[in-house]
Phi, psi and omega in degrees: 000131196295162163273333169274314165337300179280291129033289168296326131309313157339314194282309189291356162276328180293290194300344193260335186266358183285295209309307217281346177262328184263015146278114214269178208278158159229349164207127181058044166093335207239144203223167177280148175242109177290325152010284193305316185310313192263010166279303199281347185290282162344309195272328176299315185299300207229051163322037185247143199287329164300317180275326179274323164290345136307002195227317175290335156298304193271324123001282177298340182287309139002258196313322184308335172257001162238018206280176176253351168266127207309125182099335162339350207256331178305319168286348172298284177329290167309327164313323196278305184311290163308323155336289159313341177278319182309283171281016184245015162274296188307318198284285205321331182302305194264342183291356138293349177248355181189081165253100161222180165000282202295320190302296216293299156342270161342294171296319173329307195314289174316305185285327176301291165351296193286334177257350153291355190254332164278341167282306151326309150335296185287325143266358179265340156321275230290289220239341204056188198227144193282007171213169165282156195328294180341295167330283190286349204260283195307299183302323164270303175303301198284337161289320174294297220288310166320258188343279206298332169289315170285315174301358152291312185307307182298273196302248201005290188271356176287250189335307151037258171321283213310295186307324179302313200260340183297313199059050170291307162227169191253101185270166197269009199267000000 
């Protein structure tokens, strides 16, 4: 594993647990996790496999420690870890026929998706869930996924540019 990698993954985990403590629950305890946002940017960066599990680990541990749903933190993990396979299964499918924004977007989308649906799963096991699945996937998921998708639109090319003209690593776009 590169030493600027990691590095750089670090700052997006760093920036992602600032989003995720200062956005507040908006429904039952439960909130959009921008987290995920600076995961899939990272795994979009640093397609390796060593990395998406480290960045899908340290995430979930991240989150797990700040979340606001009681009981939240095991399902945090698992979630976040699966997610990151999920959408590095997804970037790797699609990044040949199109990596750009709109791709990078598109998959948030997709990957928000996937991890609300494991989280909640995965807590209405471990701890049960203070609504129904049903509820919290419209009220929470499908909102986190809107958010985490513009806000991808936004940051993707901004970062980008920097790495591209930085020449910190060398992207594929």
């Amino acid at each position: 594993m590169n030493i600027r990698e990691l590095i750089i993954m670090a700052m997006f985990a760093a920036i992602g647990v600032a989003l995720h403590g200062i956005i507040p629950p908006i429904f039952l305890g439960m909130k959009p996790d921008m987290m995920l946002t600076m995961m899939f940017l990272a795994i979009i960066l640093f397609p390796k496999v060593k990395n998406v599990f480290v960045m899908g680990v340290v995430t979930g541990l991240l989150s797990g420690m700040t979340t606001t749903f009681p009981g939240g933190f095991v399902p945090n993990l698992i979630d976040k870890t699966i997610t990151a396979f999920v959408f590095f299964a997804l970037f790797l499918a699609i990044r040949k026929l199109s990596a750009n924004t709109v791709t990078a977007a598109v998959l948030t989308a997709a990957g928000t998706i996937v991890s609300g649906t494991v989280f909640l799963t995965a807590a209405s096991i471990i701890v049960s869930l203070p609504g129904s699945f049903s509820s919290l996937f419209l009220a929470v998921v499908l909102p986190a996924a809107a958010v985490n998708t513009i806000a991808m639109a936004i940051i993707h090319p901004v970062v980008t540019a920097i790495v591209k003209r930085s020449k910190i690593v060398s992207v594929k776009h």
